[in-house]
gemmi code that builds the backbone of each chain (N, CA, C; Angstrom):
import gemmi

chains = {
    "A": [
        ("UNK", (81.004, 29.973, 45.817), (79.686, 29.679, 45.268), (78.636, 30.538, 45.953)),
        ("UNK", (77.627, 30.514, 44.939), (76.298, 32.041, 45.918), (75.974, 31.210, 46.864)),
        ("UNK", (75.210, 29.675, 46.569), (74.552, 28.656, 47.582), (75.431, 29.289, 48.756)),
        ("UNK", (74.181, 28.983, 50.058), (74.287, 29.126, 51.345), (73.830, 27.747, 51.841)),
        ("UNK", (74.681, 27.522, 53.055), (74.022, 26.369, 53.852), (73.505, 24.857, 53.458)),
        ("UNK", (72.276, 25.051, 53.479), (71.665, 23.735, 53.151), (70.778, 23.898, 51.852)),
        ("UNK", (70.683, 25.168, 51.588), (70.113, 26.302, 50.494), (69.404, 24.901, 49.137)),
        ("UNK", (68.610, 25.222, 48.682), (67.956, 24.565, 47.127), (68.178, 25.408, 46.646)),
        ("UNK", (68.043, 25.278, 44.776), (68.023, 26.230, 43.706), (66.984, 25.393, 43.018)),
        ("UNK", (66.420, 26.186, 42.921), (64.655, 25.941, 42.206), (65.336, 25.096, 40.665)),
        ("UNK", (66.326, 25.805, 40.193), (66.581, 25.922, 38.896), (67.772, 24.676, 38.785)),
        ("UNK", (67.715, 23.889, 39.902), (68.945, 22.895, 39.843), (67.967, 21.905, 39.533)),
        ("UNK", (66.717, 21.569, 40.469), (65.743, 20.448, 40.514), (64.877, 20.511, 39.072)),
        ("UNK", (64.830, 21.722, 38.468), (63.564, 21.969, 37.390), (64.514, 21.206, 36.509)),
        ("UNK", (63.726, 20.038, 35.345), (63.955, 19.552, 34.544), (64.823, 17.913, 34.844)),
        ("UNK", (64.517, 18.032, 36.214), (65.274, 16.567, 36.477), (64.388, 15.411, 36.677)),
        ("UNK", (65.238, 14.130, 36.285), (64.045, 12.635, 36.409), (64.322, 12.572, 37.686)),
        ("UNK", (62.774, 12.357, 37.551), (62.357, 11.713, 39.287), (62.051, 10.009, 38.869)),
        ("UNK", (62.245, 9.569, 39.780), (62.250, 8.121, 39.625), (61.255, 7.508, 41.103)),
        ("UNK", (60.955, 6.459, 40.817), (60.040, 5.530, 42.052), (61.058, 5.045, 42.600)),
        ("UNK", (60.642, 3.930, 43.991), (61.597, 3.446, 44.319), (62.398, 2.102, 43.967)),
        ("UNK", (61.581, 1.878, 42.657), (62.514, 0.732, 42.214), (63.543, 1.234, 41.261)),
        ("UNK", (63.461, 2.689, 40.865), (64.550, 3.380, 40.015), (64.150, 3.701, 38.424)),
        ("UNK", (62.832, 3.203, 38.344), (62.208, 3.981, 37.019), (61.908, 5.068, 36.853)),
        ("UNK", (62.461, 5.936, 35.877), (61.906, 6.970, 35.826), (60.510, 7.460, 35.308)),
        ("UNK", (59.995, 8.288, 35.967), (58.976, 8.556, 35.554), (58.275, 9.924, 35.008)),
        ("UNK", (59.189, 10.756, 34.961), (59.133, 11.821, 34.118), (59.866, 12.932, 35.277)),
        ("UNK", (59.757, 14.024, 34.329), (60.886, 15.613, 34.659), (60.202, 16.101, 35.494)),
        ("UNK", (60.943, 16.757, 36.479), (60.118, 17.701, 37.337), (59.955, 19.166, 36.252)),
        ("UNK", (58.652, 19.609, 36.045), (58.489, 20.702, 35.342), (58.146, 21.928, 35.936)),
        ("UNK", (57.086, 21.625, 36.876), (56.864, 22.641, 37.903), (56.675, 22.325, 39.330)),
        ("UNK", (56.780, 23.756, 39.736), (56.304, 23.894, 41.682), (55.418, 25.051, 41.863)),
        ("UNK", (54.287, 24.156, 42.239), (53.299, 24.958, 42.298), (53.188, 25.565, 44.283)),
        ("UNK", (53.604, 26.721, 44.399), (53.288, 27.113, 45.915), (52.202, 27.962, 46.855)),
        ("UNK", (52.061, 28.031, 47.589), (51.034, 27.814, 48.321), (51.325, 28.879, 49.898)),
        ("UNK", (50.786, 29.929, 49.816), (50.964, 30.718, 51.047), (50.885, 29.655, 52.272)),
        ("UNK", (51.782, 29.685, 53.643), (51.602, 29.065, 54.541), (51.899, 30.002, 55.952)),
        ("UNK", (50.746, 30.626, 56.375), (51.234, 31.740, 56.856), (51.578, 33.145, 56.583)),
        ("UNK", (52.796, 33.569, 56.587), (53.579, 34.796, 56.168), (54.506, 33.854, 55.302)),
        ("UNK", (54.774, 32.463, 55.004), (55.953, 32.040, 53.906), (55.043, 31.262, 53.035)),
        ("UNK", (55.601, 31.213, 52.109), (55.842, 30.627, 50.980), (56.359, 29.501, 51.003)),
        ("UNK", (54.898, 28.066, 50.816), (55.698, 26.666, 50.504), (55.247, 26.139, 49.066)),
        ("UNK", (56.626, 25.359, 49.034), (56.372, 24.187, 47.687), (55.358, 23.105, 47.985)),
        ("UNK", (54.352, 23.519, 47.361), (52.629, 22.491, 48.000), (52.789, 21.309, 47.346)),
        ("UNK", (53.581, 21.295, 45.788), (53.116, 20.195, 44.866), (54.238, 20.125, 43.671)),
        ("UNK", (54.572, 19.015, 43.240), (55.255, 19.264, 42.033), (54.519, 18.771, 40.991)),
        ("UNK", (54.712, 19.310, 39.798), (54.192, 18.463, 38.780), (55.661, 18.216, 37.800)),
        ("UNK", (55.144, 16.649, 37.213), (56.174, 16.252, 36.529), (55.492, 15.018, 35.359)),
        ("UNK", (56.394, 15.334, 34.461), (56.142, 15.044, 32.904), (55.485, 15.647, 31.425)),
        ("UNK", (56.051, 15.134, 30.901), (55.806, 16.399, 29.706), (54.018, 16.855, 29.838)),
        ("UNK", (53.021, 16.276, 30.366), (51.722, 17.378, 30.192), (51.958, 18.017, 30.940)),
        ("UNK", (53.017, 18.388, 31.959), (53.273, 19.366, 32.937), (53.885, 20.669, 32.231)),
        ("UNK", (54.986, 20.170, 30.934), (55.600, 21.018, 30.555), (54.816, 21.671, 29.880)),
        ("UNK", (53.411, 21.004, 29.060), (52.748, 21.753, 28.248), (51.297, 22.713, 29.174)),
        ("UNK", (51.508, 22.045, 30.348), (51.096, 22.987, 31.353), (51.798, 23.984, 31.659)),
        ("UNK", (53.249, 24.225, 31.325), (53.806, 25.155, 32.275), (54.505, 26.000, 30.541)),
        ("UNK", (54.298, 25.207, 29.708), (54.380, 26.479, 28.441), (52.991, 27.183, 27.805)),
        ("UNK", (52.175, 26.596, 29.024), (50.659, 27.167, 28.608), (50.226, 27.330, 27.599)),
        ("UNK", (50.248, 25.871, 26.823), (50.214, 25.464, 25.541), (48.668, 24.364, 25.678)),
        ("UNK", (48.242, 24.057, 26.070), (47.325, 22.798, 26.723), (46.185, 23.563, 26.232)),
        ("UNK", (45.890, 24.916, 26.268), (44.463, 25.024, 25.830), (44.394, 25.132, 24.431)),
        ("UNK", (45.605, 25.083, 23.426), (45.498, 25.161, 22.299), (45.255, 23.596, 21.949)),
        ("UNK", (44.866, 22.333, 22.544), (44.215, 20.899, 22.411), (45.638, 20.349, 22.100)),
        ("UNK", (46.947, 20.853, 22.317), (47.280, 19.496, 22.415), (47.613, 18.710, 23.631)),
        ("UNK", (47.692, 17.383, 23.114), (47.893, 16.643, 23.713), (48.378, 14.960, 23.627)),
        ("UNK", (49.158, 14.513, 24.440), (50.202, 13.843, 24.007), (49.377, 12.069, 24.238)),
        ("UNK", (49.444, 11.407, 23.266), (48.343, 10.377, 23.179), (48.977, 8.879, 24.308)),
        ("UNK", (47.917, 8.153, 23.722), (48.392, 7.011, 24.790), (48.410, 7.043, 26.360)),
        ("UNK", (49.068, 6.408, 26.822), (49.546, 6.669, 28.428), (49.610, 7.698, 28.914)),
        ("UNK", (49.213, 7.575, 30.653), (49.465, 8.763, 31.282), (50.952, 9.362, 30.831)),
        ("UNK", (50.849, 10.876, 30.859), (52.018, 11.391, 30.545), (52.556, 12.541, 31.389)),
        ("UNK", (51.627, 12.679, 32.827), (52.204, 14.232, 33.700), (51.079, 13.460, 35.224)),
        ("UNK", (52.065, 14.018, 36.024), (51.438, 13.341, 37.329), (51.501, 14.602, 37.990)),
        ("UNK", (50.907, 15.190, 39.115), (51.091, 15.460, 40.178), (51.131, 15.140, 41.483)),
        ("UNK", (52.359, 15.599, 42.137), (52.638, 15.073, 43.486), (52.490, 16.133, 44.742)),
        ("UNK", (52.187, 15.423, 45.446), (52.095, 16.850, 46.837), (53.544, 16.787, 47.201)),
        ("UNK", (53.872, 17.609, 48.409), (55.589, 17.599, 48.874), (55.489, 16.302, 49.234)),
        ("UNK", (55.189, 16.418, 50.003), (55.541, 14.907, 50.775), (55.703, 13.470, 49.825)),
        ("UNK", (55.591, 13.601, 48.576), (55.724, 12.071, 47.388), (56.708, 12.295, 46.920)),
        ("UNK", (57.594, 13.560, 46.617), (58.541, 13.209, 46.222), (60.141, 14.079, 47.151)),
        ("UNK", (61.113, 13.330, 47.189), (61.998, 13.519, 48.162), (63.191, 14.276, 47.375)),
        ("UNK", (63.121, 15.570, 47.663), (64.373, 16.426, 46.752), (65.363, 16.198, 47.688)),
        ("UNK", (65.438, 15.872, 48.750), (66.885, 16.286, 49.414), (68.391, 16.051, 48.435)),
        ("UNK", (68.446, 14.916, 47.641), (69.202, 14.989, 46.729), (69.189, 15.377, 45.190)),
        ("UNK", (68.861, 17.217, 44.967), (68.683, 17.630, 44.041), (68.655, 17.152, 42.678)),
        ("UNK", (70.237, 16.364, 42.499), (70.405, 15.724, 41.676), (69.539, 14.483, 41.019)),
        ("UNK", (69.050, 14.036, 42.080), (68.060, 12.505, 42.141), (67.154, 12.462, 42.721)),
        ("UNK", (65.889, 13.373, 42.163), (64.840, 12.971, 43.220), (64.236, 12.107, 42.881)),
        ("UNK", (63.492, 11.647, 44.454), (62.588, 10.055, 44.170), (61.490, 10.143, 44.650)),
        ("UNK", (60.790, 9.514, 44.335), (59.437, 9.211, 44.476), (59.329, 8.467, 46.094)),
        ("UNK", (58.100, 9.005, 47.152), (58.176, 8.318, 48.211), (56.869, 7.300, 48.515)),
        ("UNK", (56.632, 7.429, 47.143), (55.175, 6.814, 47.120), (55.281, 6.141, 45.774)),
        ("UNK", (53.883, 4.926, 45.586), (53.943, 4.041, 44.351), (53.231, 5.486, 43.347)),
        ("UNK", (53.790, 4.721, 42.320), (53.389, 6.076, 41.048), (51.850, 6.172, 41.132)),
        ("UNK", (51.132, 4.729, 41.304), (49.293, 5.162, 41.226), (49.288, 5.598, 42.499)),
        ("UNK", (49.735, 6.105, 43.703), (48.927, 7.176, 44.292), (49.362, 8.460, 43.884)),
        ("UNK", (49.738, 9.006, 42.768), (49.862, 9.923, 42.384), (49.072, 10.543, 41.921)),
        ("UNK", (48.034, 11.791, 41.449), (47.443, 12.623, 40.681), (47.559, 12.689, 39.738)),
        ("UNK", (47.009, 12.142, 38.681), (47.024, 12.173, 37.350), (46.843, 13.201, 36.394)),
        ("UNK", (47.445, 13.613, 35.588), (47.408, 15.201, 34.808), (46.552, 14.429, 33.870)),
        ("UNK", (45.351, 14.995, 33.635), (44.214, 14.824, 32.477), (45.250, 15.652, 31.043)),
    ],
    "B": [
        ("UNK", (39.630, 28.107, 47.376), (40.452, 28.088, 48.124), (41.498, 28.549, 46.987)),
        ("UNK", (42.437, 29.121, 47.093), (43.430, 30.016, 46.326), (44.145, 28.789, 45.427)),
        ("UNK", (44.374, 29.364, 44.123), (44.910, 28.569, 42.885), (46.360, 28.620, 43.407)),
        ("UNK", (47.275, 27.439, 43.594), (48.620, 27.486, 43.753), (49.274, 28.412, 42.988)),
        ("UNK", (50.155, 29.207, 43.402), (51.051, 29.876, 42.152), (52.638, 29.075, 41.333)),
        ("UNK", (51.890, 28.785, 39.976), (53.542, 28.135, 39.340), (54.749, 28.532, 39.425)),
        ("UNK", (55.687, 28.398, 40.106), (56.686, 29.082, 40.608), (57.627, 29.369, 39.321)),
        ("UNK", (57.548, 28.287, 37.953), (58.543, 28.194, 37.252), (57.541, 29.019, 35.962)),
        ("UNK", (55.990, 29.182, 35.877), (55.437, 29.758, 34.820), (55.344, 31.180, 35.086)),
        ("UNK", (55.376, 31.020, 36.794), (54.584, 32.968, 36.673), (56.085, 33.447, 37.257)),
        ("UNK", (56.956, 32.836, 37.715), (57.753, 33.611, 38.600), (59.588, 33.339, 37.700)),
        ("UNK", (59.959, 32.467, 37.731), (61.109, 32.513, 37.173), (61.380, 33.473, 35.554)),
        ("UNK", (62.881, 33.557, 35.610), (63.021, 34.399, 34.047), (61.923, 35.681, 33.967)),
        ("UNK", (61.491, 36.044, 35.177), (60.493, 36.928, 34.929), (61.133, 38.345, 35.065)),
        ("UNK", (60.217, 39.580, 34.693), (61.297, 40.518, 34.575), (60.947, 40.775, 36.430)),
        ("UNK", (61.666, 41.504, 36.970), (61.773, 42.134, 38.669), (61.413, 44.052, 38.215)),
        ("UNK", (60.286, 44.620, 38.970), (60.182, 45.916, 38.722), (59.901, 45.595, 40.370)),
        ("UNK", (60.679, 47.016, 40.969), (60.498, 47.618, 42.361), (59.447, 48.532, 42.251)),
        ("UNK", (58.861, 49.179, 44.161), (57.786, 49.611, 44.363), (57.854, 51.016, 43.570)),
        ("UNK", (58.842, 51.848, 42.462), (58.940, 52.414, 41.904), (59.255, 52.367, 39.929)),
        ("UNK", (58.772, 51.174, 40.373), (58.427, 50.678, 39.082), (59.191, 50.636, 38.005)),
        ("UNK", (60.710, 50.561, 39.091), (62.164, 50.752, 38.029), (62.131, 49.143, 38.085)),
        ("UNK", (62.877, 48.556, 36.667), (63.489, 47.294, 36.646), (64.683, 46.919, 37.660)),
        ("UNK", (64.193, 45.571, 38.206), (65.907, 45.952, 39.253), (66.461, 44.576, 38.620)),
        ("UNK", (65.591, 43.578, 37.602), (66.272, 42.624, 36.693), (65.685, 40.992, 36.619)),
        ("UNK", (66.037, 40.372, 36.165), (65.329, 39.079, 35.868), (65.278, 37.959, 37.114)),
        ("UNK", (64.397, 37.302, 37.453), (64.822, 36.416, 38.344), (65.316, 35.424, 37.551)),
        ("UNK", (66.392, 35.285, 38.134), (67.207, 33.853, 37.236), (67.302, 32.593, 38.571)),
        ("UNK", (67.302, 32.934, 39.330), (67.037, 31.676, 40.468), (66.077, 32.126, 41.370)),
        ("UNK", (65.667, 30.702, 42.117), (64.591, 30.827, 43.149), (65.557, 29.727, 44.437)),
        ("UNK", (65.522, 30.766, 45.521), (66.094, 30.130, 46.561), (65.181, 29.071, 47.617)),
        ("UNK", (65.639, 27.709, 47.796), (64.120, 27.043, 49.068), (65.198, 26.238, 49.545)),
        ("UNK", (64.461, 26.691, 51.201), (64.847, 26.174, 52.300), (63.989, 24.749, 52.440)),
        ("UNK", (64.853, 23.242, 52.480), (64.517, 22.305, 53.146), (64.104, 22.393, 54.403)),
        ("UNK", (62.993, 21.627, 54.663), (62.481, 21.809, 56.692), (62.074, 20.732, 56.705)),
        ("UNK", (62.986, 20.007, 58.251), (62.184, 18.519, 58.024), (61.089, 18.678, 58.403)),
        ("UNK", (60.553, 17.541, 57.728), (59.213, 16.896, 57.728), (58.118, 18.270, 57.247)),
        ("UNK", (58.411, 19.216, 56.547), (57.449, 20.180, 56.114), (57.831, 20.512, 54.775)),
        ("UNK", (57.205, 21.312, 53.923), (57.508, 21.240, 52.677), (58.237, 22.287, 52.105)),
        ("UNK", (59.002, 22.364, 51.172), (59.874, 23.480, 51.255), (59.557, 25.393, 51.368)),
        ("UNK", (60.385, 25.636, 51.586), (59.961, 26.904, 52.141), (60.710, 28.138, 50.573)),
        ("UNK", (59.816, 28.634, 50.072), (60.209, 29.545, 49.068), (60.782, 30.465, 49.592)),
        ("UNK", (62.166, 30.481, 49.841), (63.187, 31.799, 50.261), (63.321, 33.075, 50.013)),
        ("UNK", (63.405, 33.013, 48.701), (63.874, 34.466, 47.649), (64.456, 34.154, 46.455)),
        ("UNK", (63.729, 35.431, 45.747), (64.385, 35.070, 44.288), (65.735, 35.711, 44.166)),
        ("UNK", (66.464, 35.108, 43.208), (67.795, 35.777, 43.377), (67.967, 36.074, 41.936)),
        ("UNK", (68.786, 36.992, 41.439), (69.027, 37.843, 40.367), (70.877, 37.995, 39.793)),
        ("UNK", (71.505, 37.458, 39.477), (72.134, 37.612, 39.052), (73.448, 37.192, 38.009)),
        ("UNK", (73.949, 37.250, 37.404), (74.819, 36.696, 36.189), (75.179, 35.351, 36.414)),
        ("UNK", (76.300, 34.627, 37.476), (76.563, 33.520, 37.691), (75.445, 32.324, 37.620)),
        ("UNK", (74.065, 33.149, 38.530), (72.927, 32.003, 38.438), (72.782, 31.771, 36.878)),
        ("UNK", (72.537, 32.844, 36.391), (72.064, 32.670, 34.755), (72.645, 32.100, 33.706)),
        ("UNK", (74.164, 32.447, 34.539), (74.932, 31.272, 33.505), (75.268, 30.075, 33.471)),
        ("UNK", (74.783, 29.476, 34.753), (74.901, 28.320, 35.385), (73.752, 27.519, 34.696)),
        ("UNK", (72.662, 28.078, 34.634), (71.598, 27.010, 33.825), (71.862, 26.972, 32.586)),
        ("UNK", (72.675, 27.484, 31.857), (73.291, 27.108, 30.395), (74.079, 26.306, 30.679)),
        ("UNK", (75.297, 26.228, 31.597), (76.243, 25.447, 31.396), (77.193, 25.815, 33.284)),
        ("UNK", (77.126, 24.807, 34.275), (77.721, 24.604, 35.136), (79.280, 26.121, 35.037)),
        ("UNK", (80.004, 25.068, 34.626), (81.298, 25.872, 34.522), (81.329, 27.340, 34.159)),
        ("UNK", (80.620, 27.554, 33.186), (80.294, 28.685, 32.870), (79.772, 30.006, 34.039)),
        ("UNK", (78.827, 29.431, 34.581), (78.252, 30.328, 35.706), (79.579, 30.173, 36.836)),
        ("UNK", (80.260, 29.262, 37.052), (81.553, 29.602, 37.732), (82.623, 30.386, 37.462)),
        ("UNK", (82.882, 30.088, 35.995), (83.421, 31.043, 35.546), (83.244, 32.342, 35.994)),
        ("UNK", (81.845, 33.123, 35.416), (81.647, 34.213, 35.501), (81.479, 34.695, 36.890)),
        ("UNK", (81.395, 33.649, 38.052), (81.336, 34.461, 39.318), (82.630, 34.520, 39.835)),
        ("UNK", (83.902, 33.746, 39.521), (85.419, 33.985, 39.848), (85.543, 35.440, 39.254)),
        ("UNK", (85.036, 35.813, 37.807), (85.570, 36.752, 37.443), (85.331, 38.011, 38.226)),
        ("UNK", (83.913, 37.837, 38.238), (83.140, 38.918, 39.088), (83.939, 39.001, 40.881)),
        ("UNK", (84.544, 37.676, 41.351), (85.244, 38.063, 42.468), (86.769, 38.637, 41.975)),
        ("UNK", (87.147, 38.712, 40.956), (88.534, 39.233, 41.103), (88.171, 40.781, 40.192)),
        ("UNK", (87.321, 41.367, 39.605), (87.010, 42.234, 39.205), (86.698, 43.471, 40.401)),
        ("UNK", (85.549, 43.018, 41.246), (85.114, 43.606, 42.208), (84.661, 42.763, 43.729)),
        ("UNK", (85.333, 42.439, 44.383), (84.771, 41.164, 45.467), (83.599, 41.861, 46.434)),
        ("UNK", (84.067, 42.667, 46.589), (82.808, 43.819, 47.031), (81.192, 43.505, 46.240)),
        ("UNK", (81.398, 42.957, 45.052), (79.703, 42.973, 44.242), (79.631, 41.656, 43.989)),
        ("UNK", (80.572, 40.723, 43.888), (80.098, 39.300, 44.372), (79.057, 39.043, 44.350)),
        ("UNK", (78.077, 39.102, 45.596), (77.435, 38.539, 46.331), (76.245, 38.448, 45.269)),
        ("UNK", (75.373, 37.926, 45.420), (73.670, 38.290, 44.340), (72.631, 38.499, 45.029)),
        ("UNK", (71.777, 39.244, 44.160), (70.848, 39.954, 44.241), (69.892, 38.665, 44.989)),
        ("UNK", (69.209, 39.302, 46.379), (68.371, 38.307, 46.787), (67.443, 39.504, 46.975)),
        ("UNK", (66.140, 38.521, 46.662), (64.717, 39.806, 47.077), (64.073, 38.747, 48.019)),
        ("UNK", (63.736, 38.498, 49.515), (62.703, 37.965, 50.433), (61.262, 37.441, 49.538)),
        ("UNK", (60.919, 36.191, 49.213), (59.974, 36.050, 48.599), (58.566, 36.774, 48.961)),
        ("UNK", (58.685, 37.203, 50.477), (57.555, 37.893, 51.048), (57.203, 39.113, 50.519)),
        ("UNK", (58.297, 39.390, 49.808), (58.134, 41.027, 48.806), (57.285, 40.826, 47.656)),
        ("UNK", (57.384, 39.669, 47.032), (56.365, 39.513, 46.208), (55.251, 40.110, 46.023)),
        ("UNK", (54.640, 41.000, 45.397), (52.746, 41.669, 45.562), (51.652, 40.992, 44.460)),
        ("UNK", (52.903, 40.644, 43.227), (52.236, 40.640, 41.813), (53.592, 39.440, 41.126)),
        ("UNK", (52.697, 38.559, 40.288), (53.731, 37.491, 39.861), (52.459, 37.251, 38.145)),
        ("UNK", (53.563, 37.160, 37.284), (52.717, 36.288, 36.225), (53.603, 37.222, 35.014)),
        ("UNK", (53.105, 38.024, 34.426), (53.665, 38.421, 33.225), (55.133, 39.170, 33.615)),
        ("UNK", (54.948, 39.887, 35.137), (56.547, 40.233, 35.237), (56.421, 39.791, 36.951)),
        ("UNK", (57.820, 40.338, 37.743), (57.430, 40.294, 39.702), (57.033, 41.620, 39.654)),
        ("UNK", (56.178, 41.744, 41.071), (56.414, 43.309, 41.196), (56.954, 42.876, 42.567)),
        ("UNK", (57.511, 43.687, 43.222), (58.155, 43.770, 44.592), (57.901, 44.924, 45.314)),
        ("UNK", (57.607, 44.737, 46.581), (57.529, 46.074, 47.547), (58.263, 46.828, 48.330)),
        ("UNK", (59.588, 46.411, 47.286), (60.922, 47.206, 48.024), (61.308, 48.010, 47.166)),
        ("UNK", (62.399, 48.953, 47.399), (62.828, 50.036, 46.603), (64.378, 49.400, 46.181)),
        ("UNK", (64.584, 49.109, 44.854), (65.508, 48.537, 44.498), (66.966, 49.321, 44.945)),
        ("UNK", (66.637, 50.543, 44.844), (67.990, 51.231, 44.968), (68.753, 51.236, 46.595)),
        ("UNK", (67.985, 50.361, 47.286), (68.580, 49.963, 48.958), (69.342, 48.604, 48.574)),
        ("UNK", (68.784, 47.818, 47.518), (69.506, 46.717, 47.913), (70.696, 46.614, 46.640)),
        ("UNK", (71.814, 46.103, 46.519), (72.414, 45.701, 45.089), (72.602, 44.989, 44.256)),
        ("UNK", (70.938, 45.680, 43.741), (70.666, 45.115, 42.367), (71.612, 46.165, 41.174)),
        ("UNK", (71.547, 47.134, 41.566), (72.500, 47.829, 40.946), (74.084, 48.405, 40.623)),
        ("UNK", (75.064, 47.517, 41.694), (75.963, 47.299, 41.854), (76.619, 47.223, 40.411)),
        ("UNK", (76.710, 46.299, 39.981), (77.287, 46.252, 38.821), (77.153, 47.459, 37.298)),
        ("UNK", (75.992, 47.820, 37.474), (75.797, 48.996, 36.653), (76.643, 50.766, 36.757)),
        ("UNK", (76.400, 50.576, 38.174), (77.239, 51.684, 38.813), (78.653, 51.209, 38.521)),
        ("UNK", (79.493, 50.171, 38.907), (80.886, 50.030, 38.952), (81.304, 50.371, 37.294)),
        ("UNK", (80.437, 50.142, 36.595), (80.746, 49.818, 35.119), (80.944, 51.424, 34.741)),
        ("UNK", (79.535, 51.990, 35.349), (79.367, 53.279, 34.684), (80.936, 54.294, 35.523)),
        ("UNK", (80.758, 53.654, 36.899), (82.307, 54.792, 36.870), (83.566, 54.067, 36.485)),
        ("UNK", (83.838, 53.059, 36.081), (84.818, 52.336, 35.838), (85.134, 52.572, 34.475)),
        ("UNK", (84.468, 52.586, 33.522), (84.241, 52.819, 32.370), (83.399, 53.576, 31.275)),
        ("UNK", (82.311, 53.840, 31.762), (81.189, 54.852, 31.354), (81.811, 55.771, 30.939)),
        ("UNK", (81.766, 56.406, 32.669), (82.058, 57.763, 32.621), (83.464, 58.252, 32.109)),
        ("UNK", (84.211, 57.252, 31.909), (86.044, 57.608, 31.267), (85.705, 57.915, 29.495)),
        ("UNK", (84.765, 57.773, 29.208), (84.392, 57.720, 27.596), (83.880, 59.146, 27.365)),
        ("UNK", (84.266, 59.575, 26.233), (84.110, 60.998, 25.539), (82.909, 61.169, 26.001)),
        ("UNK", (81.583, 62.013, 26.485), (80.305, 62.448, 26.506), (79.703, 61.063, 27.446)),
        ("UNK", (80.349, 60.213, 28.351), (79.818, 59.350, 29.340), (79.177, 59.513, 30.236)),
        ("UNK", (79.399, 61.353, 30.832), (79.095, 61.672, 31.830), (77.794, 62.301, 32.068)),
        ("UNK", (76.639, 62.305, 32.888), (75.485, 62.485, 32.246), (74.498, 61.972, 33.052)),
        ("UNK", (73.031, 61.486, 32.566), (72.092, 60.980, 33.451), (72.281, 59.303, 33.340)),
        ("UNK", (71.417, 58.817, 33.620), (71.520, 57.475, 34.022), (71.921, 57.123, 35.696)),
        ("UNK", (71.308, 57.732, 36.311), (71.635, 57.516, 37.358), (70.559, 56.783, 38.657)),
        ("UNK", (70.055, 55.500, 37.893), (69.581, 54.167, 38.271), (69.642, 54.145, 39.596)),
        ("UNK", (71.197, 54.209, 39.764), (71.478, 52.815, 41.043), (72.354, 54.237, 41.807)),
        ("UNK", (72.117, 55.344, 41.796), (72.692, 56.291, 42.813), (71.810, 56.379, 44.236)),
    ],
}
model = gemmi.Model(1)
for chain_id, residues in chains.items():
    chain = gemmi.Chain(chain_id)
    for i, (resn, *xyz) in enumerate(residues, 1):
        res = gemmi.Residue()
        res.name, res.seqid = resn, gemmi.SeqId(i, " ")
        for name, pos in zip(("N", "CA", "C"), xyz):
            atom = gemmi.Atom()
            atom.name, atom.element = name, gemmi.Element(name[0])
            atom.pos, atom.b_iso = gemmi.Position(*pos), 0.0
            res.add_atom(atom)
        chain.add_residue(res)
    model.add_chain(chain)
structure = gemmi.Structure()
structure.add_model(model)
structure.setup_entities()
């Protein structure tokens, strides 16, 4: 396998449910938005749920938008816990999350 | 204070041009280092067939990297670029390395003398990854 070590693949986590800690899901990870830290490069924030996706198909300024309920949150690193690629979770209640207008 | 950069809008599937403004190929993965208690660390983008076939379909991208080890084990490995090379991200990468040091071009070369060049009028320019 290419993976090294303890290695992530950006492209394993993109499109996966993140869930709280009672196990609801609460939408896809769509993007990672990063953030110079130094001389490296960190993952500052994720955003997740479909207004993320229509954030990240840069579709949002053409007005749409998906009605009803919140539908895209943003999280800083620290809210949500990738260590298990497969299952990430939420380390925080969903309302302290950032709300995607 | 600086607009985050979308790692998956401006940077993935994007095309890769080196500081000579040759294509050295698509980023199909993005490598990040876990650090406790800090937030992940953007590694390098990586470039090559197995990653790409892996986000279609698991097995598939295994597939194609067994093959690629019994074809040539020598070119295996994939294309990693240091995310610090980065200069320019959004409609394509640009990078501040010279592609033809690292092997991004491996596979083009093996092909072209493996097979290219054995073909009637093969022999010739194209010489990318020399």
């Amino acid at each position: 396998m290419a993976k090294k070590g303890n290695e992530i693949h950006l492209e394993d986590l993109l499109g996966r449910r993140v869930r709280d800690q009672s196990g609801r899901a609460i939408g896809r990870l769509e993007e990672f938005r990063a953030r110079r830290e130094g001389e490296h490069w960190v993952v500052a924030e994720y955003d997740i749920g479909p207004t993320a996706l229509l954030e990240r198909l840069a579709v949002r300024h053409l007005g749409i938008r998906w009605p009803g309920r919140v539908h895209g949150y943003r999280a800083n690193w620290d809210q949500v816990d990738v260590s298990d690629p497969k299952h990430p979770m939420l380390t925080c209640r969903v309302d302290e999350l950032k709300k995607l207008a | 204070m600086v607009e985050p950069l979308p790692l998956v809008r401006d940077v993935l599937d994007k095309q890769i041009y080196d500081v000579n403004h040759d294509k050295v190929g698509k980023v199909d993965g993005i490598v990040l280092i876990p650090r406790q208690g800090r937030p992940l660390r953007v590694a390098a983008l990586q470039s090559d067939m197995p990653t790409a076939w892996r986000r279609v379909w698991q097995r598939l991208g295994d597939w194609v990297e067994r093959l690629q080890q019994k074809l040539a084990p020598d070119l295996a490995s994939p294309t990693r670029i240091a995310f610090e090379h980065v200069v320019r991200s959004g409609i394509d990468v640009d990078v501040d390395i010279d592609a033809k040091r690292t092997n991004a071009y491996g596979w083009e070369t093996w092909l072209r003398r493996r097979f290219v060049e054995k073909m009637p009028g093969g022999k010739g320019s194209g010489e990318k990854g020399e």
